[in-house]
N, C-alpha and C positions, 0 to 999 in steps of 0.2 A: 673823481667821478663827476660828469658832468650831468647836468638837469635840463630838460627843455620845457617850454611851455606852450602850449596852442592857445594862441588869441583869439576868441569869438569876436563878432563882431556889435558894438554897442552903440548906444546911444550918444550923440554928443553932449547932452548933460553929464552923465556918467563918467567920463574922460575927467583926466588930473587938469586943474587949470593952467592955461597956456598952451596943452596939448588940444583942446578942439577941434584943430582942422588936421592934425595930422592921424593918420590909417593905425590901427593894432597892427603891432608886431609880433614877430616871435624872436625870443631874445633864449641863449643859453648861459647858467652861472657856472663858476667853476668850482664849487663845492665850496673852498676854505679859499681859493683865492678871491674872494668879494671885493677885498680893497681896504683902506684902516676907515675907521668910524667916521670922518670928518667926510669923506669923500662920497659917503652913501646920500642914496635920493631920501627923500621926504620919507616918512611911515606915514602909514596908515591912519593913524589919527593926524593929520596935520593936512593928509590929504580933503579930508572931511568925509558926513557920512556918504556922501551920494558915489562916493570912491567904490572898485570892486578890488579887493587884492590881486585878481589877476590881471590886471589893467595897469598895475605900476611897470613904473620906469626898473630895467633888470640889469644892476651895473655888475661888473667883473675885471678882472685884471689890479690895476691899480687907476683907471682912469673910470670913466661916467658915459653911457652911451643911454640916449635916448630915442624911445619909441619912434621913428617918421617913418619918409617913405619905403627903407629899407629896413629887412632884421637881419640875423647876425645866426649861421649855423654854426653848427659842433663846431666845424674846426676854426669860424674864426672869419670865412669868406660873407662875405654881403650877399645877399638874395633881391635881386630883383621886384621892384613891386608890383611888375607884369605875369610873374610866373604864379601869382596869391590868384584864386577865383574861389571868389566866397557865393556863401549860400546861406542859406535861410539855417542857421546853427553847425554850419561847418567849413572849413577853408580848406580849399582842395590847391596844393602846390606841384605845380608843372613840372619834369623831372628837368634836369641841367641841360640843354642841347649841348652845350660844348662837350661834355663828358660824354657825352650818348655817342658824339661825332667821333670821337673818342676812340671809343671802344668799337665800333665800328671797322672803324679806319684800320686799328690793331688786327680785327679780325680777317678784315681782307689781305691784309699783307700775309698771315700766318695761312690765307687759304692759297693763294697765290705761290707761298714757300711749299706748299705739300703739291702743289701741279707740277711746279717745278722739280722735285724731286721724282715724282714719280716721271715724269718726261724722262728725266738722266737716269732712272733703272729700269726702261721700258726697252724688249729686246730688240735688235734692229730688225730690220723688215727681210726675208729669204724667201725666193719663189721658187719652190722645189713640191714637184707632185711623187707625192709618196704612194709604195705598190704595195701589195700583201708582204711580200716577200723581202721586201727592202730591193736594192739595186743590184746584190749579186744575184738572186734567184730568181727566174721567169715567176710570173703571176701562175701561169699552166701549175707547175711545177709543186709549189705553196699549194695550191688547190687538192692537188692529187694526193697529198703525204699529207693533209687533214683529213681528205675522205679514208686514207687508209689508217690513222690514229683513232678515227670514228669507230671505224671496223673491229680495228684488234679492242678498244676499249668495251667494244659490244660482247666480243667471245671472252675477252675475262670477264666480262658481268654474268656471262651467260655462265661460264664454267666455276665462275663461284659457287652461282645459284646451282647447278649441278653435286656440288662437292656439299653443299651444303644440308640436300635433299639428302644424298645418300649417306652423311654421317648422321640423319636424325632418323634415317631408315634402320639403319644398322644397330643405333642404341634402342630404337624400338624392337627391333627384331630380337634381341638380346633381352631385354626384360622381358618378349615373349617366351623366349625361350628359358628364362630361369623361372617364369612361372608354369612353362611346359614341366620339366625339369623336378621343378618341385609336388605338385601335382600326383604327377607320377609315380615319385617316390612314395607320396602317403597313401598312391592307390595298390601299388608294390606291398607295402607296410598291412594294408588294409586285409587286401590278397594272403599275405603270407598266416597274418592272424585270424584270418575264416578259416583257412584250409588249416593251423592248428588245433582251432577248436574242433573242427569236423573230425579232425585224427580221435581228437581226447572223447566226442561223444560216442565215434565207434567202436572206442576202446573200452568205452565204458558199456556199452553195448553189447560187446561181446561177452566183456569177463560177467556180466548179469546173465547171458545167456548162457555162456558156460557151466556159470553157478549150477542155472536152473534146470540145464541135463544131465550134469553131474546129480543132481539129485534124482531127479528121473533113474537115471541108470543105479543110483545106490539102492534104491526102492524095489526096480526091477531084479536086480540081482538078490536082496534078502528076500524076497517072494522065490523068486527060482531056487534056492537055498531050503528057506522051510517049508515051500512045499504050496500047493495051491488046490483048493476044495475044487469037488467034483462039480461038471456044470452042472449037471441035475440041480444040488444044491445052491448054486445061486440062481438058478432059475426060479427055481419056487419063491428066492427072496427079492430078483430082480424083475424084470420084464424081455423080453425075449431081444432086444438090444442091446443089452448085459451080457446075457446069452450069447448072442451072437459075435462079443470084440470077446470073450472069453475064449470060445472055440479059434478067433485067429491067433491071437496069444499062443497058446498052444499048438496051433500049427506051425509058428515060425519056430517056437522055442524044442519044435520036437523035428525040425528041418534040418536045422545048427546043433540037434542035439550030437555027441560021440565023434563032434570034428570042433575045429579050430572054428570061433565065431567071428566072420568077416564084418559084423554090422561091429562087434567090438572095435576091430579094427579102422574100419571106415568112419567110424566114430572117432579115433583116436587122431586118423589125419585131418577129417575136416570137423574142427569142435564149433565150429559158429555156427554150422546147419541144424537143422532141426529132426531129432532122430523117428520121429515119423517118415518125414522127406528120403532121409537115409535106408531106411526100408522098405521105400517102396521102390526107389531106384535098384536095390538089391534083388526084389521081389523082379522087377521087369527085364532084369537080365540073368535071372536063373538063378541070381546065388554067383556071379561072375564079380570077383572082388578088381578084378583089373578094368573091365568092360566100366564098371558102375564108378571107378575112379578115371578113365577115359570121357565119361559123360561129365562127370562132376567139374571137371577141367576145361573143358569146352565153354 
């Protein structure tokens, strides 16, 4: 491992005696090779005190080299006392020109070897005017069979976008149509269950009305049976209104009397009317049990 040292520059008091007139150096040691004991410079006390430890003499190897006009780098080469420009607490060293010239000089050569390679891989020179087409095809030619590649490249852009439209028409049309479809069905569904209810309210309609002249008619008939008080006598208990459905009463039941009763009948075929309605349609046709079932059917 070697050590260097930078010389400041000093006083010439200061300097080891005999050294006076000569310049700081810069000296490097070589760690453990210094030299044996006999061969070394002075120490430091012997120097005296006016001595600076970095001012002594820096031996190495097996010999004795002293501070002058030259110092001694790493590897051993002499330094010039020309390339030292000192300054007011620093020594600023020149770099080597030979070395500089050097490196230089390597680098031109190595620029020089890449010219010249690229020279020997550079193509040679051909004067050929090149066409669209190259030299079996007319230029015309080349021209015309791009305009028509332009072309056909237009109508399949065109006829994608066409195929394109009408498969997204088509699935649209399609989900219109399954919600047409469905729709439909529940108004179908909807339809089918109004018109059963309506069956079951007029069924239920009926058989209440049926009930209700079935009753009628059992009433009628156990009056016709036991018999029914003179008008006189509900006269005196009613009012001449009483009076008067009682005398029809008795004219229809004294009409039908000692024959077959058509209102029973007409009764029997149409049970959802209402057996007033039924008699008076019998009443307007005479007592005509076909005429009054003719109407009834109309």
């Amino acid at each position: 491992m070697s050590r260097s040292f930078t010389v400041r520059p000093t006083n010439a008091k200061q300097q080891r005696p005999g050294m006076e007139g000569a310049s700081p150096g810069r000296g490097v040691g070589r760690g453990r090779g210094r030299g044996a004991p006999g061969n070394q410079g002075p120490s430091y006390r012997d120097i005296g005190q006016g001595a600076r430890p970095r001012d002594r003499t820096v031996s190495g190897g097996t010999g004795h080299q002293e501070a002058t006009g030259q110092q001694t780098e790493g590897n051993g080469n002499a330094i010039p006392d020309e390339r030292f420009k000192r300054g007011d607490g620093y020594t600023l060293v020149v770099p080597n020109e030979k070395k500089r010239q050097s490196v230089l000089k390597q680098g031109q050569k190595e620029l020089e070897a890449y010219q010249k390679h690229k020279e020997s891989r550079r193509p040679a020179n051909f004067s050929y005017v090149g066409t669209v087409g190259g030299p079996n095809i007319p230029e015309d030619e080349v021209r015309r069979q791009q305009a028509q590649e332009d072309r056909r490249q237009k109508m399949n852009m065109r006829d994608k976008r066409e195929q394109y439209r009408q498969t997204q028409k088509q699935q649209e049309d399609k989900q219109i149509q399954m919600k047409k479809d469905y729709y439909r069905g529940q108004a179908q569904k909807k339809e089918v269950r109004q018109k059963k209810e309506t069956k079951e309210r007029e069924k239920k309609w009926a058989e209440d009305h049926r009930q209700k002249n079935q009753a009628f008619l059992d009433r009628l008939e156990a009056q016709q049976k036991g018999g029914r008080p003179h008008a006189g006598v509900r006269s005196t208990a009613g009012g001449s209104h009483d009076r008067k459905e009682v005398v029809e009463e008795e004219q229809e039941e004294g009409a039908f009397e000692g024959e077959e009763n058509p209102l029973a009948e007409l009764r029997d075929l149409y049970p959802n009317y209402d057996i007033q309605m039924l008699s008076e349609i019998l009443q307007s046709t005479d007592g005509d049990l076909d005429e009054a079932i003719a109407l009834l059917k109309v």
